[in-house]
C-alpha positions as CSV (number, residue, x, y, z in Angstrom):
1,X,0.0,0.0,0.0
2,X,1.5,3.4,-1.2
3,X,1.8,6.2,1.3
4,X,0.7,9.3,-0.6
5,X,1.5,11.6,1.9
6,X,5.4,10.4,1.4
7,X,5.4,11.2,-2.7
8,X,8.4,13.9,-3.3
9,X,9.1,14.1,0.1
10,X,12.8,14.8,1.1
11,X,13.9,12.4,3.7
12,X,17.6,12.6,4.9
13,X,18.9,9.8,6.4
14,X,22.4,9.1,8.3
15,X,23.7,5.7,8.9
16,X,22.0,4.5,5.6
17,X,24.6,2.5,4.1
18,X,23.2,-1.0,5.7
19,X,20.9,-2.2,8.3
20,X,17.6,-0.2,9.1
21,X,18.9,2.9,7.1
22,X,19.6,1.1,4.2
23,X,15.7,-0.4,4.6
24,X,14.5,2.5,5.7
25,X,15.8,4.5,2.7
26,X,14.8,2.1,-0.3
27,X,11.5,1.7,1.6
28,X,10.8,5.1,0.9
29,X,12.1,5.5,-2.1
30,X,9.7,3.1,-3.5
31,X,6.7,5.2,-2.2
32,X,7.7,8.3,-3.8
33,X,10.5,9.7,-1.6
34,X,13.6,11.5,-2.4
35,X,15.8,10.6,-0.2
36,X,19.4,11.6,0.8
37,X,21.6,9.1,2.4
38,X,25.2,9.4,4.4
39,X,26.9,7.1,6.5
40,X,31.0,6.7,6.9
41,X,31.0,4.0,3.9
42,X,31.4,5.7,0.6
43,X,31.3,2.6,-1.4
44,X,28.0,1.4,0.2
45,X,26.4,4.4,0.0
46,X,27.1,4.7,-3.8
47,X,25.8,1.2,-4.3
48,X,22.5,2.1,-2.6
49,X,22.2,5.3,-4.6
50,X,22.3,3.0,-7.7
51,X,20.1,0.4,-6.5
52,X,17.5,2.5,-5.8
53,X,18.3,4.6,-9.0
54,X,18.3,1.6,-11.0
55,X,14.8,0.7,-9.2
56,X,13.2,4.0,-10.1
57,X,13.8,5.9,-7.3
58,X,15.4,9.4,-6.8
59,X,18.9,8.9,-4.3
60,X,21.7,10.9,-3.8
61,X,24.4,10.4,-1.2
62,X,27.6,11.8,0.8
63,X,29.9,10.6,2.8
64,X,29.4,11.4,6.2
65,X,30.4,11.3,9.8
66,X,28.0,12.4,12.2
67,X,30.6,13.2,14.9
68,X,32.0,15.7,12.1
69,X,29.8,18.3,12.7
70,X,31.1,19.9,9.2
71,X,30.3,16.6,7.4
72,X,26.9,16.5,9.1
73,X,25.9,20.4,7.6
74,X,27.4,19.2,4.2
75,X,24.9,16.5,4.1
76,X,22.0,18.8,4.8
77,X,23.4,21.3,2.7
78,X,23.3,18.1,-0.2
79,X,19.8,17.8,0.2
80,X,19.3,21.5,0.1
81,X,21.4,21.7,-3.3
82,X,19.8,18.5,-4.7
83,X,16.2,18.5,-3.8
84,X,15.4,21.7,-3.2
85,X,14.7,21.7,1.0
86,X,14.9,18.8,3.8
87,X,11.2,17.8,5.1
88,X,12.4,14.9,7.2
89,X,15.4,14.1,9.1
90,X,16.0,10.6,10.4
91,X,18.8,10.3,12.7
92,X,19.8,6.6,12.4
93,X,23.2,6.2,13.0
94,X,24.2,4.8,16.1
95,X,26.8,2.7,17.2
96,X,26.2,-0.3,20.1
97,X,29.6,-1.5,21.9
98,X,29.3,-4.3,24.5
99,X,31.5,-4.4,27.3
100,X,30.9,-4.7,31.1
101,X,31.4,-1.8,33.2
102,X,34.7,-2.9,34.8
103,X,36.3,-3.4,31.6
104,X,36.4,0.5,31.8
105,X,35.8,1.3,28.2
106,X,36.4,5.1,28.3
107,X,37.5,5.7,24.8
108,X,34.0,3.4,23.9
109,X,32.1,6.1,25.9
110,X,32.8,8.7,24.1
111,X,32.8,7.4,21.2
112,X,28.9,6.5,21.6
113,X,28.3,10.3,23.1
114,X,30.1,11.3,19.8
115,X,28.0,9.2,17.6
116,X,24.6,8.4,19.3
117,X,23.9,12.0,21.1
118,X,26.2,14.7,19.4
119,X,25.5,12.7,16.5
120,X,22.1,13.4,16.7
121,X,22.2,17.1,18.1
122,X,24.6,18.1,15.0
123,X,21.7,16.6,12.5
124,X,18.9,18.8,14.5
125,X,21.1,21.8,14.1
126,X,21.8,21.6,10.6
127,X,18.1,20.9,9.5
128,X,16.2,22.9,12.0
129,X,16.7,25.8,9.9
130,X,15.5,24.5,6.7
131,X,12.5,23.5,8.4
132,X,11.6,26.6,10.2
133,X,9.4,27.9,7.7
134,X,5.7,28.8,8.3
135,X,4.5,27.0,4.3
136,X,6.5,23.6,5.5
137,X,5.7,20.7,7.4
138,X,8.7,18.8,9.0
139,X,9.6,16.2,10.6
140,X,12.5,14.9,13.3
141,X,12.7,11.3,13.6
142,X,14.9,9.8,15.6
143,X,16.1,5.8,15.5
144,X,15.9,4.6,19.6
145,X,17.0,1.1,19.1
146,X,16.1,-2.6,20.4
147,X,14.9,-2.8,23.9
148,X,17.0,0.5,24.5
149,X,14.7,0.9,28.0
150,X,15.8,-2.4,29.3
151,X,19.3,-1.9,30.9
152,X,21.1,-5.2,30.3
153,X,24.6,-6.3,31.5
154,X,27.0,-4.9,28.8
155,X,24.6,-2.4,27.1
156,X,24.1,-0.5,30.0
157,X,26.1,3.0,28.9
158,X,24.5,2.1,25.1
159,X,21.0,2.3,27.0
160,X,22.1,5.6,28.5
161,X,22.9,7.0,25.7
162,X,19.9,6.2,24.4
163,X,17.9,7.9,27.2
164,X,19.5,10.6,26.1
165,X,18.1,10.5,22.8
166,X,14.5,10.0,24.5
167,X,14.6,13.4,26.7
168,X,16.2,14.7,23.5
169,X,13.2,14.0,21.6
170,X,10.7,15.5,23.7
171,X,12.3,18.2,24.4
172,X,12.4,19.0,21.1
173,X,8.6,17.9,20.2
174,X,7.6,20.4,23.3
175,X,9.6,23.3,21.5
176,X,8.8,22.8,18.0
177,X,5.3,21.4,17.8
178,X,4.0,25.1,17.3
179,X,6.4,25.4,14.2
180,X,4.7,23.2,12.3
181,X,7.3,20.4,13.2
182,X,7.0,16.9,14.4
183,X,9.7,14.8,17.0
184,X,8.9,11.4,17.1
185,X,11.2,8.4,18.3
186,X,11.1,4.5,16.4
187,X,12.1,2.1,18.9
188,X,12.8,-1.0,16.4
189,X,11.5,-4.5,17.6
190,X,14.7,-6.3,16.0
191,X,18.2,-5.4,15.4
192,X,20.2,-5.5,12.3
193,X,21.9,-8.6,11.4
194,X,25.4,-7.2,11.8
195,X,24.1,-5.9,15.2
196,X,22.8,-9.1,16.4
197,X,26.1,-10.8,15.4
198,X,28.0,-8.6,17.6
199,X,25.4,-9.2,20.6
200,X,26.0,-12.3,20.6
201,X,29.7,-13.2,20.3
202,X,29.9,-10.4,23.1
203,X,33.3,-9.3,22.1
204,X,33.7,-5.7,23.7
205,X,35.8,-4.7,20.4
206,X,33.5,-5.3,17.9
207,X,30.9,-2.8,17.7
208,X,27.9,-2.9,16.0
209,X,27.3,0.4,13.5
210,X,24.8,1.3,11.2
211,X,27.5,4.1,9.3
């Protein structure tokens, strides 16, 4: 079933070279979207570009790191340059390191503060502009991952990171709703294979990353 309200929509998307971005974006494509995809992969953001070029669909892509806030407004300014304006911004990269606490991950940490919440925040602050204006209708979506609200052993600074994103969220759906801009949150009900592979060898170094 088509979603007309979709059609020539510009949707940017980060972490859309695999997993749920990758979805995500053909998904969309296929109902009428034009969609704008970065994630750290190049490669596998060009091949995605072509598949759903190839399919019918209207794709263009950059190479982007969300902790690079500079990278972050070149994406925007992509979809700007390309499409014409940004109407929806889905904030889907993430990355999900396991390691207990004692292991004393600190350079992990940061790393998810980098990617899952500045990640985010950098996104928000290069779009919110082009969506502050009174004739558009824009949305904020943000990706809150598998059971993200259960703290389990191992996940537990992943989780907070992720609580994070929540308060984010609504804070940002209190202050924009009268803008004529929509916050909502996606909290998936399954995980990426890649991301389920790295679950469950529970191998603190390899992370799981949708970039």
């Amino acid at each position: 079933m088509k979603m007309s309200n979709i059609t020539n929509k510009v949707v940017v998307i980060t972490g859309a070279s695999s997993g749920i971005g990758e979805s995500t974006a053909k998904l969309l494509a296929e109902q009428g979207a034009k969609v704008v995809l970065g994630a750290r992969r190049s490669n596998r953001i060009d091949a995605v570009v072509q598949e759903i070029s190839a399919s019918g669909g209207k794709a263009i892509g950059f190479a982007t790191d969300v902790t690079k806030r500079a990278e972050v407004e070149a994406l925007i300014q992509g979809a700007v340059d390309g499409f014409g304006r940004v109407d929806v911004l889905l904030n889907n990269a993430g990355i999900m390191p396991i390691a207990p606490i004692e292991a004393l991950k600190v350079d992990e940490w940061d790393r998810q503060i980098d990617v899952n919440i500045k990640g985010l925040l950098y996104g928000v602050a290069a779009a919110l502009p082009h969506m502050q204006k009174p004739e558009e209708r824009s949305h904020h979506q943000h990706s809150f991952g598998f059971r993200d609200q259960n703290v389990r052993p191992g996940g537990w600074f992943y989780c907070s990171t992720k609580a994070a994103v929540r308060a984010l969220t609504e804070g940002l759906r209190m202050e924009l709703h009268s803008q004529n801009i929509r916050c909502t949150m996606i909290s998936p009900a399954r995980l990426p294979p890649n991301c389920r592979r790295a679950v469950r060898t529970k191998r603190p170094e390899r992370i799981c990353a949708s970039s």
